[in-house]
C-alpha positions in Angstrom: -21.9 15.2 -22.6 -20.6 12.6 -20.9 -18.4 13.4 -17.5 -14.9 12.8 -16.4 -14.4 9.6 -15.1 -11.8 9.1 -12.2 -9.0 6.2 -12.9 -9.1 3.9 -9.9 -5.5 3.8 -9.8 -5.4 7.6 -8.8 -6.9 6.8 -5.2 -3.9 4.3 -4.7 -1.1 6.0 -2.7 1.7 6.3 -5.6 4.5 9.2 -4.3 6.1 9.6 -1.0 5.4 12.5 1.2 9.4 14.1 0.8 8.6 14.4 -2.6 5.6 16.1 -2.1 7.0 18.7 0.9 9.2 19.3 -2.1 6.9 20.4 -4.3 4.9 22.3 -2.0 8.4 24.5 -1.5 8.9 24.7 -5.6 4.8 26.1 -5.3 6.2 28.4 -2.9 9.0 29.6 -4.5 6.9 30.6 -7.4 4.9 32.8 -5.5 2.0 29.9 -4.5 0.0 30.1 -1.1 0.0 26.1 -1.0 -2.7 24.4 1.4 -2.4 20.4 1.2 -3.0 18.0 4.1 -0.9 15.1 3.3 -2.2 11.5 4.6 -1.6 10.6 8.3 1.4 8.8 9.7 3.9 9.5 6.5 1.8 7.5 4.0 2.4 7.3 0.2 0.5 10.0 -1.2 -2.2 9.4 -4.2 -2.6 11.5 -7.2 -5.7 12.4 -5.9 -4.5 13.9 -2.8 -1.6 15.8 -5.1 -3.9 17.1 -7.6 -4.9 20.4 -6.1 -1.2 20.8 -5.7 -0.5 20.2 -9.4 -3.7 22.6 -10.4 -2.2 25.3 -8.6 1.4 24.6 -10.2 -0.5 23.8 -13.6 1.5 21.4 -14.6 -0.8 20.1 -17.4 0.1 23.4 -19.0 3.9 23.8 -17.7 5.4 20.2 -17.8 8.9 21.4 -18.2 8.4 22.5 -14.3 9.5 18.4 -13.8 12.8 19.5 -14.8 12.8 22.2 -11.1 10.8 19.7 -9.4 13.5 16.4 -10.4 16.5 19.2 -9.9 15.4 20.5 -6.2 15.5 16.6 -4.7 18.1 16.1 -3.0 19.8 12.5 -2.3 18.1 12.7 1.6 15.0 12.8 -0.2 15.7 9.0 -0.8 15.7 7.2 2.2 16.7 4.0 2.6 16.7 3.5 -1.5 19.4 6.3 -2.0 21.7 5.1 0.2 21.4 1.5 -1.5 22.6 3.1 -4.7 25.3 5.1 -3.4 26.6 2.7 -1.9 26.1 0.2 -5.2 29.5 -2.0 -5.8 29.3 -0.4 -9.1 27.6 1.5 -11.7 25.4 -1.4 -12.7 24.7 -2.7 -9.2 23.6 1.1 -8.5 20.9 0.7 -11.9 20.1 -2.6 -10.6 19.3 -1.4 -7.3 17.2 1.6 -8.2 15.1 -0.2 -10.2 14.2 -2.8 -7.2 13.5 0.0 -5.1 12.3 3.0 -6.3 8.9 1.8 -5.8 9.3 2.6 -2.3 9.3 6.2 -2.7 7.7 6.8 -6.4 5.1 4.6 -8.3 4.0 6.6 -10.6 6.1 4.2 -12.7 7.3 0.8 -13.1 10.9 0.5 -13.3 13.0 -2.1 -15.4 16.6 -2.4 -15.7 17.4 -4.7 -18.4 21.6 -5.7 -19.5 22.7 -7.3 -23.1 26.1 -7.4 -24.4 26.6 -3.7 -25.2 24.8 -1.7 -22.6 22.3 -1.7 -19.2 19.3 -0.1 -19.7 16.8 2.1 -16.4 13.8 1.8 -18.3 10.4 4.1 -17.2 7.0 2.9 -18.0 4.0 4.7 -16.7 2.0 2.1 -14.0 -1.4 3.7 -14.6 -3.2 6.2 -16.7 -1.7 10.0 -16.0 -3.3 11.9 -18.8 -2.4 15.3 -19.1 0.3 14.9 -15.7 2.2 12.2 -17.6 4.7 14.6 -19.0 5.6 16.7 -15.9 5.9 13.4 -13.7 8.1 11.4 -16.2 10.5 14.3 -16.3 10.5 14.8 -12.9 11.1 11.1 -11.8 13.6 10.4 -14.7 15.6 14.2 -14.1 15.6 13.1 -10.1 16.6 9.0 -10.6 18.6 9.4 -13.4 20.8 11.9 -11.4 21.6 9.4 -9.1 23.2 7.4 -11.0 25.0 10.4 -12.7 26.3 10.9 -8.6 27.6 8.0 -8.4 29.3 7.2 -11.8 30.6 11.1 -12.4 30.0 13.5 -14.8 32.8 12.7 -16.8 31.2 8.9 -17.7 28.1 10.4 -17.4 29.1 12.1 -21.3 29.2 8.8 -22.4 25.4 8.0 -21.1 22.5 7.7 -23.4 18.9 9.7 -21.7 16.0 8.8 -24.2 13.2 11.0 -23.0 9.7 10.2 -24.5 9.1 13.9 -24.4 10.0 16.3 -26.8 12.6 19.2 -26.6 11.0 22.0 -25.6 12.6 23.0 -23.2 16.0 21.4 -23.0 17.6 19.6 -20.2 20.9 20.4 -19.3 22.4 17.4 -18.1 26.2 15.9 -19.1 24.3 12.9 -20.6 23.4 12.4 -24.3 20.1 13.7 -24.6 17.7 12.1 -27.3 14.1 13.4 -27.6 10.7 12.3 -28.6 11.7 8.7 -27.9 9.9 5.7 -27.5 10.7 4.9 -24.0 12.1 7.1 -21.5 15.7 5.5 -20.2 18.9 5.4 -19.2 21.7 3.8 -21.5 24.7 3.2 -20.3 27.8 1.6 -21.6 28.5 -2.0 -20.3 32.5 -0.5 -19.5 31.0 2.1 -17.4 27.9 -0.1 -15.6 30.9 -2.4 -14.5 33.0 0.2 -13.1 33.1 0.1 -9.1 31.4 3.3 -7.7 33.7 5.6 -5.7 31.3 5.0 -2.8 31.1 1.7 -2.6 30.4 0.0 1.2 29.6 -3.5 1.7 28.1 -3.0 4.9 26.0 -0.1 4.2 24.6 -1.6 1.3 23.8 -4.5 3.2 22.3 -2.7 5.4 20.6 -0.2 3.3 18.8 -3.3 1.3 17.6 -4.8 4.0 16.2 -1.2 5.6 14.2 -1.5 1.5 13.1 -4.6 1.7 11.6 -3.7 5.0 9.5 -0.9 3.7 8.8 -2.5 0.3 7.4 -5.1 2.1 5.4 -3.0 5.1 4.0 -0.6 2.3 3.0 -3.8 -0.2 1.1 -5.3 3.0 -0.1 -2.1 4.5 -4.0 -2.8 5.3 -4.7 1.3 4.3 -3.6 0.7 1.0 -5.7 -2.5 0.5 -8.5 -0.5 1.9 -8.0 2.6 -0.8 -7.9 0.3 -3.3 -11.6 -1.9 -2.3 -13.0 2.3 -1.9 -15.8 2.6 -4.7 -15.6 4.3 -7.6 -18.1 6.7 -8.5 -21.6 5.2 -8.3 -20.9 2.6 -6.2 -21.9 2.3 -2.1 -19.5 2.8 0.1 -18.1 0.0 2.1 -19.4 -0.7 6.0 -16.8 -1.6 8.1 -18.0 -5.3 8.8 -18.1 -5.2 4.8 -14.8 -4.1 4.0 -13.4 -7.0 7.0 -15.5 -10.0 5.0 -13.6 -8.5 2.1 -10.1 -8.5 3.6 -11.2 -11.8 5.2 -10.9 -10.9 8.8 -12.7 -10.0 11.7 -14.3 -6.4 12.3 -12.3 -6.6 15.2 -9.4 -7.9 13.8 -9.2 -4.8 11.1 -10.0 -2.4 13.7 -6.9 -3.4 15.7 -4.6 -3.2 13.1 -5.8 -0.2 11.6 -4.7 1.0 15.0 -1.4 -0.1 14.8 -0.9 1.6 11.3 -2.0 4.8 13.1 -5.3 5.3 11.6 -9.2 4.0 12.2 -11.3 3.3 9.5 -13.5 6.2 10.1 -10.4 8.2 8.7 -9.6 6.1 6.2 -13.9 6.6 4.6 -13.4 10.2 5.5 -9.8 10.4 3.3 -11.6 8.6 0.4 -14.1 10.6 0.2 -12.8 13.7 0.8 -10.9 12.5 -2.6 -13.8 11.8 -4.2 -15.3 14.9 -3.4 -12.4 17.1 -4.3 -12.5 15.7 -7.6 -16.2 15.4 -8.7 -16.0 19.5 -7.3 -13.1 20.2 -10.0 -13.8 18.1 -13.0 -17.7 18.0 -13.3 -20.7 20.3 -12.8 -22.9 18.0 -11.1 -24.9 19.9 -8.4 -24.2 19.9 -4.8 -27.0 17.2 -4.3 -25.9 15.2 -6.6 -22.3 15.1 -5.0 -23.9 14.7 -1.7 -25.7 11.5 -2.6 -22.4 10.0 -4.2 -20.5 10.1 -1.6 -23.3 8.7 1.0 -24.6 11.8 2.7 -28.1 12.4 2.9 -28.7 16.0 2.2 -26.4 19.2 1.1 -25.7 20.1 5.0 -24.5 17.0 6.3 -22.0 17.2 3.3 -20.9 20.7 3.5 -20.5 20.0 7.2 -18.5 17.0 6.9 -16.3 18.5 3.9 -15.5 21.8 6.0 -14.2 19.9 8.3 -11.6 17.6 6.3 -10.9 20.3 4.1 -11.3 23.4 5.8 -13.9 25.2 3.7 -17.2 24.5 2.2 -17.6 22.4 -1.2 -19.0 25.7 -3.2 -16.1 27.4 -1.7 -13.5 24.9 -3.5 -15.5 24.9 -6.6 -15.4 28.3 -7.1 -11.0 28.2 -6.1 -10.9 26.8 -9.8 
């Protein structure tokens, strides 16, 4: 039988770290002793770093818990990107601007806002393969972006909205939009004499402001040099990447990468140790290869040097987590 193979896009850092303290508190609420070390220096988060989280919430099972997880996050939760969209010159501009910038905070998703004669559409389209998570993230990105705009354009236009969710209706949502299940797509509709209706927190200045605050953190996350590195990290049977290697890849200087590794807060050492820890995590959960086996994947020698290194990034030994599961 053939084992689990890991998507590469799940090693890429896809959710921002509010989101995630979020749903560590939701984990908590239900009665959940929650243990996650989230990446250094407020990084984006990777599915891979989430997915003991989502194991423990068993959200493959229970992906109606999107609609708790969407409904706890609160406009603060934002940054930057929420104040943009309150502070849209109207209903429109807000849809417009959510969909430029949501990517700072979520990528589980592409975003799409797309305008004809009758209507402006949010579209959600999944960015990379979520399997069996695909449900409970959609519903907890569209609950929590779609209720933006329901802030800012009121709950009595909000009636006249249109939510097409590509789930089914389970487990209903109780929102003041028009729900429609089982859809295609999941999106937004909204009618073109609402989207062009001034928002009753519109401010020039802060939304001036506010884009340029998202452009700023688009851009430092889209360039960040931990993010290429994640990405060039190997996927299962592949050797792991010296650092003079990965620099020739990135086409600078050992040195050069060392430095501004540095100023992004972390050393590359770290960064190996993070990816593997991933690695580890997930061959430990999804296949029954033998400790050795494992060991020699991720680059170690023998068991001990891996149960060693993996007690100390994760805080017990690699049967130990096995046997959490």
């Amino acid at each position: 039988m053939n084992e689990p193979t890991l998507p590469a896009a799940w090693r890429e850092g896809v959710i921002h770290p509010a989101y995630v303290r979020i749903a560590i508190a939701l984990a908590e609420r239900m009665g959940l002793a929650v243990d996650l070390r989230l990446p250094e220096g407020g990084r984006m988060v990777s599915v891979l770093d989430v997915s003991p989280l989502l194991a423990q919430l068993g959200v493959a099972q229970q992906p109606y818990l999107g609609i708790d997880l969407g409904s706890l996050i609160p406009a603060s939760a934002h940054g930057a990107m929420g104040y943009a969209v309150v502070s849209s010159p109207t209903v429109g501009d807000a849809m417009h601007t959510l969909a430029r910038y949501a990517s700072m905070r979520n990528r589980f998703f592409h975003y799409r806002c797309q305008d004809d004669d009758s209507e402006v559409r949010l579209v959600l389209e999944p960015r990379m393969p979520l399997g069996p998570l695909r449900t409970f993230c959609e519903i907890g990105t569209a609950v929590s972006v779609f209720k933006m705009i329901q802030g800012v354009a009121g709950d009595e236009a909000a009636a006249h909205m249109h939510f097409d969710a590509h789930w089914n209706g389970e487990v209903p949502l109780h929102v003041p939009m028009q729900m429609h299940y089982a859809q295609a797509q999941t999106a937004l509709r909204v009618p073109q004499a609402i989207a062009r209706k001034a928002t009753p927190t519109a401010d020039a200045k802060l939304y001036a402001s506010a884009c340029r605050s998202c452009e700023e953190e688009l851009a430092e996350i889209d360039g960040s040099l931990v993010s290429r590195l994640h990405t060039m990290m190997p996927g299962e049977r592949q050797d792991w990447p010296s650092l003079k290697a990965a620099a020739e890849r990135l086409a600078m200087s050992p040195r050069t990468l060392i430095r501004r590794l540095v100023a992004e807060g972390v050393t590359y050492q770290s960064v190996l140790d993070e990816a593997k820890s991933e690695m580890a995590c997930w061959l430990l959960k999804n296949t029954k290869l033998p400790m050795s086996a494992i060991a020699e994947r991720l680059g170690f020698v023998d068991d001990t040097n891996f149960s060693r290194s993996f007690r100390r990034w994760r805080g017990c030994t690699p049967l130990e987590y096995r046997k959490s599961f």
